[in-house]
C-alpha positions as CSV (number, residue, x, y, z in Angstrom):
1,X,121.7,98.2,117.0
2,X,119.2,98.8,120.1
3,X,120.0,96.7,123.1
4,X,122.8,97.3,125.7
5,X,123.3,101.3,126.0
6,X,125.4,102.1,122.7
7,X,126.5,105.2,120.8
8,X,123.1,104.4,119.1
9,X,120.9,105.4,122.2
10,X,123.0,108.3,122.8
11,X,122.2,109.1,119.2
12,X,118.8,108.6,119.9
13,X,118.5,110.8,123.7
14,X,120.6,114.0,122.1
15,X,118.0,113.9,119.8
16,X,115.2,114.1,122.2
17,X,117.0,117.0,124.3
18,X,117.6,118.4,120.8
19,X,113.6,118.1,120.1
20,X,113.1,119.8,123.5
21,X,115.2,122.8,122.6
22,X,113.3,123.9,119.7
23,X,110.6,123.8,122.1
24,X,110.2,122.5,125.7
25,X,106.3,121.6,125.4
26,X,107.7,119.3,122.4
27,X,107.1,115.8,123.4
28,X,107.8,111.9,121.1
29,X,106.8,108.7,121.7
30,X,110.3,106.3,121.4
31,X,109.6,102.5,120.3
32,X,112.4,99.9,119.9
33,X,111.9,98.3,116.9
34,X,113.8,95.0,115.7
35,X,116.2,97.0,113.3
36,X,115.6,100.7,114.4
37,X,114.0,102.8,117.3
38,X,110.9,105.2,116.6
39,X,110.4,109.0,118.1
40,X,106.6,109.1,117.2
41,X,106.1,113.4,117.1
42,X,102.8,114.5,118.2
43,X,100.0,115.7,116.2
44,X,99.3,118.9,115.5
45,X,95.4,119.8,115.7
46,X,93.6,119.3,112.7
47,X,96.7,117.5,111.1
48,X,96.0,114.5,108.6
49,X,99.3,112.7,109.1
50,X,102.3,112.8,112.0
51,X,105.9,112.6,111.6
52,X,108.1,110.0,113.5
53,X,111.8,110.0,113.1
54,X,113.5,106.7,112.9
55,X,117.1,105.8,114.0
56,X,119.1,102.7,112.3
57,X,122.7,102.1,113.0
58,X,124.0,104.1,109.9
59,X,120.6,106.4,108.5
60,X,117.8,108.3,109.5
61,X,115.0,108.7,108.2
62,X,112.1,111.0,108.9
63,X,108.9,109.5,108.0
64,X,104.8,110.5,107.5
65,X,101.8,108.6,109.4
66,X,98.5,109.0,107.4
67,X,95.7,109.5,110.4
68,X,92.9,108.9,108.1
69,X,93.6,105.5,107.6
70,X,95.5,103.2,110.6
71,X,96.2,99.9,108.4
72,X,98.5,102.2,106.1
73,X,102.2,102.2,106.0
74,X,104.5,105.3,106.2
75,X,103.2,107.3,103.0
76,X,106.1,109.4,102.9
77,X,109.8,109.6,103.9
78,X,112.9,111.4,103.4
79,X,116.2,109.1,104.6
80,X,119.6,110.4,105.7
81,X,122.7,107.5,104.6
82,X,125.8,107.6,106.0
83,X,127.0,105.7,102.3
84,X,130.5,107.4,101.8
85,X,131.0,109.1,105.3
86,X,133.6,108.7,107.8
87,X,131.7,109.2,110.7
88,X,127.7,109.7,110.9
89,X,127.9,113.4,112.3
90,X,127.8,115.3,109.1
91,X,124.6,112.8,108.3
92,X,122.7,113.7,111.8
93,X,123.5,117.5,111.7
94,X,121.8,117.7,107.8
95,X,118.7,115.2,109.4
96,X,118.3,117.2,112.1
97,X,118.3,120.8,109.8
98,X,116.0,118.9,107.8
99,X,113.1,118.0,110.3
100,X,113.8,121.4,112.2
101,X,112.8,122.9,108.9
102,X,109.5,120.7,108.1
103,X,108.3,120.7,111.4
104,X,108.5,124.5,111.8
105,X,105.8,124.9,108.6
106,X,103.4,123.7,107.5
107,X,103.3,121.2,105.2
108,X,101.3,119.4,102.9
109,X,101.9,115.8,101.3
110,X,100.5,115.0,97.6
111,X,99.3,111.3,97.1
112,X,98.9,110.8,93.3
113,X,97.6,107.2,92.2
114,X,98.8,105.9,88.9
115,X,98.4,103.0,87.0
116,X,101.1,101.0,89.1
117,X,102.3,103.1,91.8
118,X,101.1,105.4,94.2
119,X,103.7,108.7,94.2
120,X,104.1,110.5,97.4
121,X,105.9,114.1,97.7
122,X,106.0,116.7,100.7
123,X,106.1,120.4,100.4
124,X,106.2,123.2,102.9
125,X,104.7,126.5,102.9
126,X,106.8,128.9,102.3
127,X,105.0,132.4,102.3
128,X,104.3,132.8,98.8
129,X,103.5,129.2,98.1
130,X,104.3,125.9,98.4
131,X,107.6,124.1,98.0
132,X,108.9,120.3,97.6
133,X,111.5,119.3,100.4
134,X,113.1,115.8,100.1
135,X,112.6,113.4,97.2
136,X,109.3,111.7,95.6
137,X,108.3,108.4,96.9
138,X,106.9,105.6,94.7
139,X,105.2,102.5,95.7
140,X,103.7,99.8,93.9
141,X,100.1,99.4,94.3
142,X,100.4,95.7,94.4
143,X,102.9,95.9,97.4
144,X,102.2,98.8,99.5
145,X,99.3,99.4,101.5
146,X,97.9,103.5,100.6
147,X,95.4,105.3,102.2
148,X,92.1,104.6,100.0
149,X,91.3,107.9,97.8
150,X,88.8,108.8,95.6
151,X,90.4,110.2,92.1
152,X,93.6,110.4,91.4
153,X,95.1,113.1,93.8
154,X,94.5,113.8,97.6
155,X,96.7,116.2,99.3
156,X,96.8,115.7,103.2
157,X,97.9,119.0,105.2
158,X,99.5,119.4,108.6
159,X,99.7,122.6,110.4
160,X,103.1,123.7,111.9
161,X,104.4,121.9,114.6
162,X,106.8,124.1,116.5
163,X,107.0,128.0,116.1
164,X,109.7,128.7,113.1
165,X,112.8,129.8,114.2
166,X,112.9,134.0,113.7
């Protein structure tokens, strides 16, 4: 857990130099939280949301910030469990392809509002058109607090933040 220097900060700082080798101009705001620390990435021009990565002491998780509206929660999010596995490496290696992959495109996130819940996916653009990476979020309208839209569908775009690999 954060506190005293622990395998989780060193977690947390190989992450950061890991951020800066995709791309040295890549910078993250890091906020210790009561159960996890935050890596807030910046935001691309003309983007509708940012991404912050978050660190607990057996997951990660990359989540999505809506701009348009500060009193909302994270609207999207894709975790990373350790569940099963002997040692969290496996875990951080497939979190770490994952956000290398949807920070390297660009990427749109659906909001659909249904009766009940609000239903959040991500996809990334992928030359010929758009595909769905990680799974679909659902939140109950009476718990979660959604960006406001009008209609039932808003999808929120974000330019690429770092070159794609070639």
């Amino acid at each position: 857990m954060p506190g005293a220097h622990t395998e989780f900060d060193d977690r947390v700082a190989s992450t950061l130099d890991w951020l800066r080798s995709i791309d040295p101009r890549l910078t993250a705001v890091q906020r210790l939280e009561d159960r996890y620390v935050s890596l807030e990435l910046p935001r691309p021009p003309s983007a509708e949301y940012c991404f912050r990565l978050l660190f607990f002491e057996d997951e990660f998780s990359l989540t999505a910030i809506p701009i348009c509206d500060p009193e909302a929660e994270a609207f999207w999010h894709q975790n990373f469990e350790r569940l099963g596995a002997a040692s969290l490496e496996p875990v951080e290696r497939a979190f770490r392809e994952f956000v290398a992959d949807v920070i390297s495109q660009e990427t749109r996130i659906t909001q659909r509002r249904g009766l009940f819940f609000h239903r959040f996916t991500c996809e990334v653009f992928r030359g010929s058109g758009w595909e769905r990476v990680g799974g679909r979020v659902l939140a109950l309208r009476a718990q979660f607090r959604a960006p406001r839209i009008s209609g039932r569908t808003r999808h929120y775009r974000s330019p690429a933040l770092v070159a794609a690999n070639p």
